[in-house]
C-alpha angles and dihedrals in degrees: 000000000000108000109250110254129198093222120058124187132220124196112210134201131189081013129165144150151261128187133190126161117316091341129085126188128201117200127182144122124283128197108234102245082051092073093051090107089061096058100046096051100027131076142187102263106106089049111096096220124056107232126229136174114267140125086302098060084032084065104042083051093052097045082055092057093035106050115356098173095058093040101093086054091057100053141064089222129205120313106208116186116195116179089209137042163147145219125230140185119275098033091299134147134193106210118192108184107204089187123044090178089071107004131061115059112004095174149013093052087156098041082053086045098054101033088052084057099047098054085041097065103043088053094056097044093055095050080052092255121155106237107220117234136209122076120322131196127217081255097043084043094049081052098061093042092056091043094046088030086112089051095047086048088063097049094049082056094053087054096061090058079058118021102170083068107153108216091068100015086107130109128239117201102231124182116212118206115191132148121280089237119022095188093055121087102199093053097040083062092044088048096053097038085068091044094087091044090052090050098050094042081056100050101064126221092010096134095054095038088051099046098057082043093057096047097047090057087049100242093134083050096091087045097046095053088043086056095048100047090045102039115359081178089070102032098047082069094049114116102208092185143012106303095006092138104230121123098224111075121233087237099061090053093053087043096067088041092067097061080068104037084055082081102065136116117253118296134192129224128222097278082050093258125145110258119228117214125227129282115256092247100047080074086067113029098024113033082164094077093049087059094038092054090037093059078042092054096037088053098060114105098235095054102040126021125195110256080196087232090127114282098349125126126181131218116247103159105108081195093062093032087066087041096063099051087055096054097044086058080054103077083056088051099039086052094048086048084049096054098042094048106090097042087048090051094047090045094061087055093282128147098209113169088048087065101105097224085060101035086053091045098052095043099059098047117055096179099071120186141150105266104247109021095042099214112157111255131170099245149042133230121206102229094244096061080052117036086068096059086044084054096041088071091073077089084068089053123080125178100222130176112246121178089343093308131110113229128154115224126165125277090223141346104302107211091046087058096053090050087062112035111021091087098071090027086063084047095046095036091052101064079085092067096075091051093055087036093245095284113136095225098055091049101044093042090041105094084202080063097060096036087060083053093043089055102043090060086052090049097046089042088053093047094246104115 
């Protein structure tokens, strides 16, 4: 077996590349034995979907056989993200990912499945192996590759001696994200913050697949009862899962939780890996994520057991427990935050209703009312002005040890605290609209944004604002 490395490297051909932002994509060609590297040293576990043989990877297989050269026009590819790296001679790049959980393959689980396989095979079978066969998971499939690696080294061998070989002279696309500058901090988090958005936008359909997943094994149970039991009104309009019928979407309920569960202690997933929590912003622009890593928190065996009634799992995490009666009092304090805005804003000097996101937004809805109370209000907010100050509460919130447990409970009332101080937190907190020239996306998706807000609330807390 090949010893494991931290730096894998990939040799392009027909590359170039695309930059935006803080991101930079290379995208190229690469001959099949030349991912071979990948797929000794990357896993699965930043793609959002677990891969397994069928007639997807069968036909990717047979496309391979059948026309190679026309093989890399018909696929997506594999979509690899590497926080560092370096460029070599001769198109190639030295990628070092620092965090399997959101960086490795992306995409393209199933291409890297059945290519693996593929390679595999032919290797055994030229070394005079038996291929097992039967259906084989990305895990049952990573165990083989690690048990025949020395089988698939010779023939690797063999191929050098010929390297025209037909059965891997094919290319793969392959797209390459890496940070614009590696060697700058700032842009390597930025970088990473967008990696779990990236993922989910790639993997089509995830939010609703994992919402209906989450509510059959029962993880939205705990949050549903707290809801009821604290606002029935709300939670009356929740739809937990796909043509529910209620007008408030699951995932905006799991997205304010996460401004509290961002205060937990560390938690491990289900492969015993410390769980990140979401990016501030990703409460506000991909709710999706916030659903995705939920499902992935709720999952791990010390915050949820089997009751063995079915699907069902139970919450037995007295951390997350506290977490979520603090989130179902957010929607009430989201809506109070949403009525008082634009008099807070005008009230610091500001000419709110002038400001064109929220001119063009008045002017097309005539029934205006706070999104989850539904109370009837002048005006209306677009989401991104408001989602930072919501988030900005998390300053309320402490994760304190009570009779040896974690919990996170509230430092004082917060509504009362928002009658009395959300007037110079919204002055304080909207400095940040020039600078994103008072348009709602860029706010709500800036993490400078959320960090203002962040800091109004501790000023105000600490009686300096």
């Amino acid at each position: 077996m090949v010893p494991k490395q931290d730096a894998i490297i990939v040799k392009f051909d027909f590359s170039n590349d695309q930059t935006v932002g803080e991101i930079t994509k290379i995208v190229g060609l690469v001959l099949a034995k030349y991912l071979v590297p990948v797929i000794d040293h990357l896993d699965l576990e930043a793609n959002p979907r677990a891969s397994r043989t069928g007639p997807v990877t069968a036909a990717i297989q047979d496309s391979i056989e059948t026309d190679p050269a026309t093989f890399p026009f018909k696929t997506k590819g594999v979509l690899l993200a590497a926080s560092q790296y370096e460029r070599l001679e001769r198109n190639r790049v030295k990628i070092t990912p620092s965090n399997p959980s959101i960086e490795g393959i992306l995409d393209g689980g199933h291409n890297t499945l059945a290519i693996g396989l593929y390679i595999l095979q032919n290797a055994m079978e030229y070394t005079g192996g038996i291929f097992p066969k039967g259906p084989k998971t990305w895990r049952d499939f990573k165990t083989l590759w690690q048990q025949h690696r020395g089988e698939v080294e010779t023939y690797l061998a063999a191929l050098k001696k010929d390297p025209d070989h037909g059965a891997l002279h094919f290319y793969v696309p392959v797209e390459l994200l890496v940070p614009r500058n590696p060697n700058d901090l700032a842009c390597v988090e930025s970088f990473k913050g967008e990696l779990l958005e990236i993922c989910a936008a790639r993997n089509n359909n995830v939010q609703l697949q994992v919402s209906d997943k989450a509510n059959q094994l029962w993880y939205f149970d705990v949050l549903k009862e707290l809801m009821d039991a604290r606002n029935p009104a709300v939670s009356s309009r929740i739809a937990w899962k796909t043509n529910d019928g209620g007008d408030i979407k699951a995932q905006d309920i799991v997205a304010l939780a996460w401004i509290t569960l961002g205060l937990m202690t560390s938690v491990k997933d289900q492969n015993g890996r410390t769980m990140e929590p979401v990016p501030p912003q990703s409460i506000y622009k991909n709710k999706g994520v916030c659903l995705k890593q939920f499902e992935k928190l709720m999952s791990s065996s010390s915050v949820t057991t089997e009751s063995g009634e079915g699907y069902k799992h139970v919450l037995n995490n007295r951390e997350v427990t506290s977490a979520f009666q603090i989130a179902v009092e957010l929607p009430v304090l989201y809506d109070y935050i949403y009525e008082r805005f634009p008099a807070c804003y005008n009230a610091a000097g500001g000419l709110y209703g002038r400001i064109t996101a929220v001119k063009t937004l008045n002017e097309k809805r005539k029934d205006k009312r706070t999104p989850f109370g539904g109370k009837k209000v002048e005006t209306l907010n677009p989401e991104g002005f408001i989602m930072p100050l919501v988030y900005g509460m998390q300053a309320l919130m402490e994760n304190k040890v009570t009779h040896g447990q974690h919990e996170i409970v509230w430092r004082q009332p917060p509504m009362a605290f928002l009658q009395n101080h959300l007037e110079e937190i919204v002055a304080y907190y909207s400095g940040i609209f020039s600078m994103c020239d008072y348009d709602p996306q860029k706010i709500g998706k800036n993490h400078q944004s959320y960090a203002q807000a962040l800091s109004g609330f501790k000023m105000a807390l600490a009686g300096i604002l």
